[in-house]
N, C-alpha and C positions, 0 to 999 in steps of 0.2 A: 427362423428365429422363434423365441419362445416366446409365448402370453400369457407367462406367469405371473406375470406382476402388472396388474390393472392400469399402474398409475406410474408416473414420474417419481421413483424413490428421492431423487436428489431437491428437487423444489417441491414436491408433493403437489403436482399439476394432474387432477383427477380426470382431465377433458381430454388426454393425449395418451391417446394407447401405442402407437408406430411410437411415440417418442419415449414412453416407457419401456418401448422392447430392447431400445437403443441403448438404456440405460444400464444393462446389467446383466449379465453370467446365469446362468440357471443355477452355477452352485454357491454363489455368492447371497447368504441371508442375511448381511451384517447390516442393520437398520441404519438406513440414512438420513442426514437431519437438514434441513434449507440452509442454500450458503455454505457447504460443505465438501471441503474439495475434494474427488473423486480418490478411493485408495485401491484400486484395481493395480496391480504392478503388471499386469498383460493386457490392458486397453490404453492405449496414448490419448490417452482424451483427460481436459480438464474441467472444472467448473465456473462458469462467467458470470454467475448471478448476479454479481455487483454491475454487469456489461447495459444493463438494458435493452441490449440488442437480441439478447434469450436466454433461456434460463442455463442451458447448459454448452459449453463447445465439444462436439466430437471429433477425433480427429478420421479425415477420409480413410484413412486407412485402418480403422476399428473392422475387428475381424465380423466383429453382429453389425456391418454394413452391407450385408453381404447380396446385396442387388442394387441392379442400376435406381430404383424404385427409392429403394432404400437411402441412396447417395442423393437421390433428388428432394426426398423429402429433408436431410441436413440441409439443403442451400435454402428451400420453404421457410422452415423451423428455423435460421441464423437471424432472417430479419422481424422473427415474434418478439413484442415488446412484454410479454408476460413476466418476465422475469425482473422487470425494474422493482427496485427497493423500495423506488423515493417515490412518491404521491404525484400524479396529475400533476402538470405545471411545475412542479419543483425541482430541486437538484439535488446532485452527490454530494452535496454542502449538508443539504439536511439532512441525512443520514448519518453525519460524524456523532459517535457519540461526544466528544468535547472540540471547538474549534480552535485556533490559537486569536482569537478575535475574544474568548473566554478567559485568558492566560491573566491571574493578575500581573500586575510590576508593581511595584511601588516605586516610584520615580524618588523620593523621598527617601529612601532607604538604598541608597545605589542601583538601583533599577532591580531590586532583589525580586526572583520571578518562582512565583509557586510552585514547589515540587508536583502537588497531586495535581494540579491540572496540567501541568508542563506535560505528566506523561501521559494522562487520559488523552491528550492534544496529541503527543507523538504516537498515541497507539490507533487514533484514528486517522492519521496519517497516513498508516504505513499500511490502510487499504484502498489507497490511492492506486497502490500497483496491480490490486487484482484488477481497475478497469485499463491498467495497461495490458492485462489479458494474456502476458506468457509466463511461464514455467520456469522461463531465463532469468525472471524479475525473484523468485523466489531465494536464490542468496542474500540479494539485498533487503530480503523480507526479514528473511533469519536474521541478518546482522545488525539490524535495527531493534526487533523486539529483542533480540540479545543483550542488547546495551540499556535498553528500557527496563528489565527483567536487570538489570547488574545493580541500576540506579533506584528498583522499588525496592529491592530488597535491604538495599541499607539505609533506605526511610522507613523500611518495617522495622528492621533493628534497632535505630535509633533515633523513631519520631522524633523526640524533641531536639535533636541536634538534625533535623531535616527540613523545617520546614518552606524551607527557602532551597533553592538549589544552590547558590552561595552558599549558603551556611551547612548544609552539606558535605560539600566540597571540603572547605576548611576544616569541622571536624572531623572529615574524613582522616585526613591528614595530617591533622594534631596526631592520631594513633598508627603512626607511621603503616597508614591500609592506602590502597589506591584503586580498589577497582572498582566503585562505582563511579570516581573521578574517570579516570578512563574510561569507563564504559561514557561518559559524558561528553568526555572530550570525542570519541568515535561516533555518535551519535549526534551531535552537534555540526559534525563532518558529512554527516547521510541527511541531515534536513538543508544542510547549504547544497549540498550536491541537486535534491528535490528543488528546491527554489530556484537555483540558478536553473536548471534545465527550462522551468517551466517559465520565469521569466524573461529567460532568451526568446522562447518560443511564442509567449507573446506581444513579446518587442517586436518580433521580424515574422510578420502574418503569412509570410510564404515559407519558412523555416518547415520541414517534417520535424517529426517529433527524435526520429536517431539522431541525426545533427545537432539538435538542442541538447541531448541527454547526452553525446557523447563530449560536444564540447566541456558541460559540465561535471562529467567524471574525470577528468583533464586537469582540470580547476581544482578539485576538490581532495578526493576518493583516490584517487588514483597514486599519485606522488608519494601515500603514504602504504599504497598495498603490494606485497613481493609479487616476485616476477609468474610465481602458481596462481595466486588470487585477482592478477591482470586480466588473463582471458577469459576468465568465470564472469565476470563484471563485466568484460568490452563485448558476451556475447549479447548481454540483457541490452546493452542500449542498440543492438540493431535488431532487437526483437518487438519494438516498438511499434505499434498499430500507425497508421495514417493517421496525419494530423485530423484529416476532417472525419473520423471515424472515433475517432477518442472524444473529441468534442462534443460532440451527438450523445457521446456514454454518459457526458456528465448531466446532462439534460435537454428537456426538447427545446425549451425556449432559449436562443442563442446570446441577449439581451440581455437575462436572466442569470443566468452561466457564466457569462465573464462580467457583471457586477458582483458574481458571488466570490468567485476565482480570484480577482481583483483583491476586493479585502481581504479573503481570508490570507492568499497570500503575502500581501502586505503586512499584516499580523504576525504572520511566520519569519519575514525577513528580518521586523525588528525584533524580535526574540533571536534568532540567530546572532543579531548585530551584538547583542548584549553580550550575547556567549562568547562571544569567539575575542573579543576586549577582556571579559572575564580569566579566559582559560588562558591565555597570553601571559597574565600577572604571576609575580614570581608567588606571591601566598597560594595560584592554583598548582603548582609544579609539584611534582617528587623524585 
């Protein structure tokens, strides 16, 4: 293997040369930035940085693994804590750039809920699934920032008819247009799917985390996706880390973690609660 490159291109870990060499191609110069997921299309290996458990996952069968030495030092290097985000003591909470605990409503105005923080809230959301840590979860990644990306774009178009996600919707719809509705109404769909899974899983403390996710694509996701985009989706929920291995990812303090987990998803369910009352009524329809 080569020792071209001193350091960790991917988290820029200056201390680890074997985990540097691990990292990268001798023909490969294309500059890497932290938290950036691997683009090699001939090494199976991804990026965990959101993991806390290391900064990067390689997979065993990476061709630059190419000794027993080599393979030993991966299982070494899986449990280095170098790569966490979040600060000493704290959690994958604190990392969101917006929570849904941030979300206005106006209880006052029919529960009308912020468009810019609605989606700053779903955009940190939706890397929740990097600390579920597979490749499988990455449709459900796309299909979310998809529908985020459907819904910013027609608050950029027509701020003042945005500034609510009701109000939105509605003038969406005066101008017989539907797709940031829709992109809402699909997306509304992928944060119940996320809640339900995570609150089955911790209602019932012996539950893995596939049986929670898959009951909840069941529930959600699922009824509404053809029989092609079935199996894309039913593979991510058995690609699902151990419960007691995802837990750990969100932080060290266990105490800490499910007070944080706790609120924030409670936050999220009633935001969902709204939605999904909302997108029901005939004014959200087309």
């Amino acid at each position: 293997m080569t020792d071209k490159f001193p350091w960790c291109l991917t988290c820029e870990d200056a201390t680890a040369t074997p985990h540097a060499r691990l990292h990268r191609s001798s023909f490969d110069t294309t500059p890497w930035t932290p938290f950036q997921p691997g683009r090699h299309l001939n090494t199976p290996y991804t990026l965990n940085s959101l993991l806390g458990s290391s900064c990067c996952s390689l997979h065993p069968a990476d061709p630059f693994l190419s000794s027993p030495t080599d393979r030993s030092f991966l299982s070494v290097h899986s449990i280095s804590n170098h790569g966490q985000r979040f600060p000493p003591g704290g959690t994958f909470f604190d990392t969101l750039k917006k929570s849904f605990t941030d979300v206005p409503v106006d209880a006052l105005t029919d529960n009308a809920i912020s468009t810019t923080e609605f989606l700053e809230a779903a955009e940190s959301l939706v890397t929740l699934f990097d600390v579920l840590g597979s490749v499988a979860f990455n449709p459900v990644k796309s299909d979310m920032t998809g529908n985020i990306k459907k819904i910013r774009d027609r608050q950029l178009a027509a701020p003042t008819l945005a500034s609510t996600l009701q109000e939105l919707v509605i003038n969406e719809l005066k101008e017989k247009k539907h797709t940031a509705t829709e992109g809402l109404l699909w997306l509304t769909r992928g944060l119940d799917f996320t809640a339900q899974a995570l609150r089955q899983n911790i209602t019932v403390p012996s539950e893995e985390l596939s049986a929670s996710f898959r009951a909840a694509y069941g529930n959600t996701l699922k009824p509404h996706h053809s029989f092609i985009i079935k199996p894309i989706f039913s593979a991510a929920m058995g690609a699902t880390p151990y419960r007691k291995d995802f837990y750990k990812k969100l932080g060290d303090d266990e105490t800490k973690v499910n007070a944080e987990l706790e609120k924030w998803l409670a936050a999220l369910e009633k935001v969902i609660g709204i939605l999904k009352e909302f997108m029901a009524r005939k004014e959200a329809k087309w």
